[in-house]
N, C-alpha and C positions, 0 to 999 in steps of 0.2 A: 528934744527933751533929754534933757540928762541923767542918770540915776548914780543917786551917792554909792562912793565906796569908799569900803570898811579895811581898814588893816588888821591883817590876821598875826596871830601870832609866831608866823614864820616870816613873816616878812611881807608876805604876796600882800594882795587884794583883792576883792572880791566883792561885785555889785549887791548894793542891799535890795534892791526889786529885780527879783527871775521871775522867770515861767516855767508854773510846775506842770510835767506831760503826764502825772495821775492820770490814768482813765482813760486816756487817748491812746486808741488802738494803733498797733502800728500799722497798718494796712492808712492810716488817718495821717498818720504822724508829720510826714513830710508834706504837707499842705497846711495843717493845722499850727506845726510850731514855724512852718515857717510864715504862716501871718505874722505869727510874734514875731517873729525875726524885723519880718517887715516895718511893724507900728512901732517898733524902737526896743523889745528885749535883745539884750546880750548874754544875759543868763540862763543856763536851760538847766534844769534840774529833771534829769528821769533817772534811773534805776533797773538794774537788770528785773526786777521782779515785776515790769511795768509792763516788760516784753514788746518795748516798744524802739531800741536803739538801736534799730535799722531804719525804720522810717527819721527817727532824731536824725541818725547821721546823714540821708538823702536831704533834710532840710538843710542841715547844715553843708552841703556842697552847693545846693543848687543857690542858696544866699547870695554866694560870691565873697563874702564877707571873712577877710583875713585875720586868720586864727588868732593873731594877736589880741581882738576885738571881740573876741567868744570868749567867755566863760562857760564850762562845761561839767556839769557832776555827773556820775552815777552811784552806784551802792551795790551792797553785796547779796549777792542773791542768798538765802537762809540756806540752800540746799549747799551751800560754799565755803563752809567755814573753816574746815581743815586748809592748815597753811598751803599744801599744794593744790586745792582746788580753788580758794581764792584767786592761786597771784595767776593760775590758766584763765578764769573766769575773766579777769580783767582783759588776759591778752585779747579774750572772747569781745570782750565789749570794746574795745578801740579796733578792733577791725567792723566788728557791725556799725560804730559812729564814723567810720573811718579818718581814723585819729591816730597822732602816734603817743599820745599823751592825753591823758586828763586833768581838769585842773582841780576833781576834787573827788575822791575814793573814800568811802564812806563804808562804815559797815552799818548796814540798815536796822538789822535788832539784835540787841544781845544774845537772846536765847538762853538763857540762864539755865535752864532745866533741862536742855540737852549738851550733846559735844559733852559730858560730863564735865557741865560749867565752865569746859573751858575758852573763854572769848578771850584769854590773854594771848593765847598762840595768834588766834586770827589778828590782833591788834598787831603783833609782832611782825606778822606777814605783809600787814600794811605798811609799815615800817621799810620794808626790806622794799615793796617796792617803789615806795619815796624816793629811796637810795637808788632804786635801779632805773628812774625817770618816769616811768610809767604812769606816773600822777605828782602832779606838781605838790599837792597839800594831799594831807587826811585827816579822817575827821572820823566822828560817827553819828548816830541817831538812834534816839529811842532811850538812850540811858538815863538810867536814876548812878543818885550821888554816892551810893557804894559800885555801881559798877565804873564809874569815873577814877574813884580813887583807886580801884584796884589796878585797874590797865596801868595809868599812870603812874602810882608804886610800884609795880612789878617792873614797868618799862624805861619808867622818866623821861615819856614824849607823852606831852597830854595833844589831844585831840585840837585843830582848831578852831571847829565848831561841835555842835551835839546837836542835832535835829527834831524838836520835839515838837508833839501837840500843843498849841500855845493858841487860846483867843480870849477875849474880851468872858467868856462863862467859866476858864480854864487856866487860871494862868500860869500853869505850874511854877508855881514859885521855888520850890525846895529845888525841883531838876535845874530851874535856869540861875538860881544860886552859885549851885555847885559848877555848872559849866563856868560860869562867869570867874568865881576863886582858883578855877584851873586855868585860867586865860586865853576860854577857848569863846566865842560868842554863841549866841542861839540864833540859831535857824526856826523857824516858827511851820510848824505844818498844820493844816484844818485851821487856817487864820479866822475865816470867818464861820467858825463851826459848821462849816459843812450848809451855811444859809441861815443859820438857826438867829442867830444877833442881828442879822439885817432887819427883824421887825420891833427889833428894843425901842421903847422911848427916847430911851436915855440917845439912844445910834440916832435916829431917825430923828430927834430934836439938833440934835448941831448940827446934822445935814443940813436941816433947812436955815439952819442959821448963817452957814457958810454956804448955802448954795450949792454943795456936794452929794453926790451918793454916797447911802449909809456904806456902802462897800469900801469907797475910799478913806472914810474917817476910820472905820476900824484898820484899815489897811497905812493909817497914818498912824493911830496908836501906835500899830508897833513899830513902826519907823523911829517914834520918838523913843519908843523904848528901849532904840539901839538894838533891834533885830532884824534878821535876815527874814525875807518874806516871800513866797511865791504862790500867787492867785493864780487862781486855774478857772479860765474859761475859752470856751472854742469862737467864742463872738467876738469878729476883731471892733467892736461898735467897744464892748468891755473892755476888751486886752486894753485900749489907748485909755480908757475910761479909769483902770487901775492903774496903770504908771502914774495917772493926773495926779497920785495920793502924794506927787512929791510936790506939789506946787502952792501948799498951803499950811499953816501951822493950826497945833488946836492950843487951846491957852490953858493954863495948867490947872483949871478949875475943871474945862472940859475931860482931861486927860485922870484928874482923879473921879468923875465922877462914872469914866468908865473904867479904871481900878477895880470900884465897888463893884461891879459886877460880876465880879469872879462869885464862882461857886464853890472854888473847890472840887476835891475829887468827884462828887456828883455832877461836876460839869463834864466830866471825860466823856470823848467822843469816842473813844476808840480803844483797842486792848490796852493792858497796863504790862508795860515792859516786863514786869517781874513773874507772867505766868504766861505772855505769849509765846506756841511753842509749836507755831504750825511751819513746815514747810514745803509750798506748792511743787507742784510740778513743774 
């Protein structure tokens, strides 16, 4: 099974269907992602805050599977944003995946109300260590369209993706606008609201229409929508079950009629960039 890839605006690529390790303990990790590995992902999306990229990286040795052939993300831990704890952070996490490089360093949330506002430094950091190999691309998640502009104006390296909340009750339209005018793509996280859309009519009618799970068609929505995706489940019966979202098209009546579905900000699953201000242990 193959999974389409996307060109970044650096040049690289990067598969549109990953596996996101959300949730997946590390004590789990290395048995878990490496099913994925197994049933055909290439892409792995975890994050320091996942506390899970030491078991990530035990999957990813025991694989066999030549680095070439992986794509790899992580993210910035909140507690990391000052430019020297970032770019040690990262050395942190390519030794826990053991890796000598990532192919995608993200800064996870802006933080806007701490750091006294400042996530331009952290972007910079990022920057710096593009330059010094340590991650092939960067990117970030979670921003709205004044904090895009601002990295971007300050720096004049826009991001290559932006990582946001994105499904079928959500669409953020205004965030994935503005990533898109900056020529960065979206990355879609909580695709399928966290289970909530898998009981739609609307979902669960062109399931059956097509003979799919409702997971897949929304997992196809956003395929067509030209976004980055990664379903998170520990069932390798699922994991092959969501890759399948690439082997089928929905036709442009079905794909507006899950459009309408958006709610808007009463759809959010989750904190809103501009006041989330926590950082874990």
């Amino acid at each position: 099974m193959t999974t389409p890839r996307l060109t970044l605006n650096d040049g690289t690529t990067i598969p549109q269907l990953g596996y996101g390790a959300l949730f997946v303990p590390d004590e789990e990790a290395e048995h878990v992602v490496g099913t994925a590995l197994d049933v055909g992902y290439r892409h792995i999306d975890t994050a320091q805050l996942y506390y899970n990229e030491t078991g990530v990286g035990r999957a990813l040795a025991a694989s066999g599977l030549p680095r070439r052939e992986l794509y790899v993300t992580t993210k910035l831990h909140n507690a990391h944003h000052e430019p020297a704890r970032a770019k040690a952070s990262l050395a942190q996490s390519l030794e826990k995946l053991g890796l000598d490089h990532v192919d995608l360093f993200l800064i996870h949330w802006p933080l806007p109300t701490l750091y006294d506002g400042d996530y331009v430094s952290t972007w910079q950091a990022l920057i710096e260590l593009r330059e010094e190999g340590l991650t092939t691309s960067i990117g970030v998640s979670n921003f709205e369209p004044h904090h895009l502009d601002r990295i971007v104006g300050a720096t004049g390296v826009a991001p290559v993706v932006n990582q946001i909340e994105v499904h079928p009750y959500f669409a953020n339209e205004a965030a994935r606008a503005a990533t898109l005018r900056h020529g960065a793509l979206v990355q879609g996280w909580s695709p399928i609201a966290r289970g909530a859309v898998l009981d739609d009519p609307v979902i669960t009618g062109i399931a059956d229409a097509h003979g799919r799970t409702p997971a897949q068609v929304v997992l196809r929505w956003h395929l067509d929508r030209g976004d980055i995706v990664f379903p998170k489940s520990a069932d390798p019966t699922r994991m092959a079950e969501n890759l399948g979202a690439t082997e089928f098209v929905l036709t442009p009546g079905e794909r507006a009629s899950i459009d309408a579905l958006d709610r808007g900000e009463p759809g959010r699953t989750g904190p809103h960039p501009d006041t989330l201000d926590v950082i874990p242990d």
